[in-house]
C-alpha positions, 0 to 999 in steps of 0.5 A, a space after each residue: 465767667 470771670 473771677 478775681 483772685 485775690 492777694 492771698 490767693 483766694 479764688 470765689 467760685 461764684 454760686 451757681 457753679 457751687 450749686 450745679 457741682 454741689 460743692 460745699 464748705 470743705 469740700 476738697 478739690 484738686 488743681 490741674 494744669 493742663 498745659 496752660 490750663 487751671 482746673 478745679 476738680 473735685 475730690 470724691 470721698 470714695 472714687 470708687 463707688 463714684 466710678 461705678 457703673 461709669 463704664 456701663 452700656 448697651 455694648 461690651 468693650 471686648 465685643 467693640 474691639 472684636 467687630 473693629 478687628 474684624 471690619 480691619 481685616 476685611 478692609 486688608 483683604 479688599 486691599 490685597 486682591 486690588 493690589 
């Protein structure tokens, strides 16, 4: 989706992407470069009560990293008697 900006600087975000990301009149959003790259994000009122729950699944990240752990140094052992 194409937009043009303005001599101000101004930039229209077209409404259906205002409508999908709920944004409204005042509503701030922050300007990233990612090396090239523009992003308009927006800004919460309270980030944390956004975040929350963001992590949240059927699995612990402690035991995730665990079983990575354990599958590495079976991987090690198998390299060690072949070697």
């Amino acid at each position: 989706m194409n937009v043009r900006l303005s001599q101000k600087g101004w930039v229209v975000i077209p409404a259906a992407l205002r409508k999908k990301y709920n944004l409204k009149p005042g509503v701030e959003v922050q300007v990233v470069d990612y090396g090239g790259v523009l992003s308009l994000v927006p800004l919460h009122r309270d980030p944390i009560r956004a975040g929350a729950g963001l992590l949240r699944g059927a699995d612990s990240l402690a035991q995730g990293v665990v079983e990575e752990h354990r599958q590495e140094r079976a991987r090690d052992e198998v390299r060690l008697r072949a070697g």
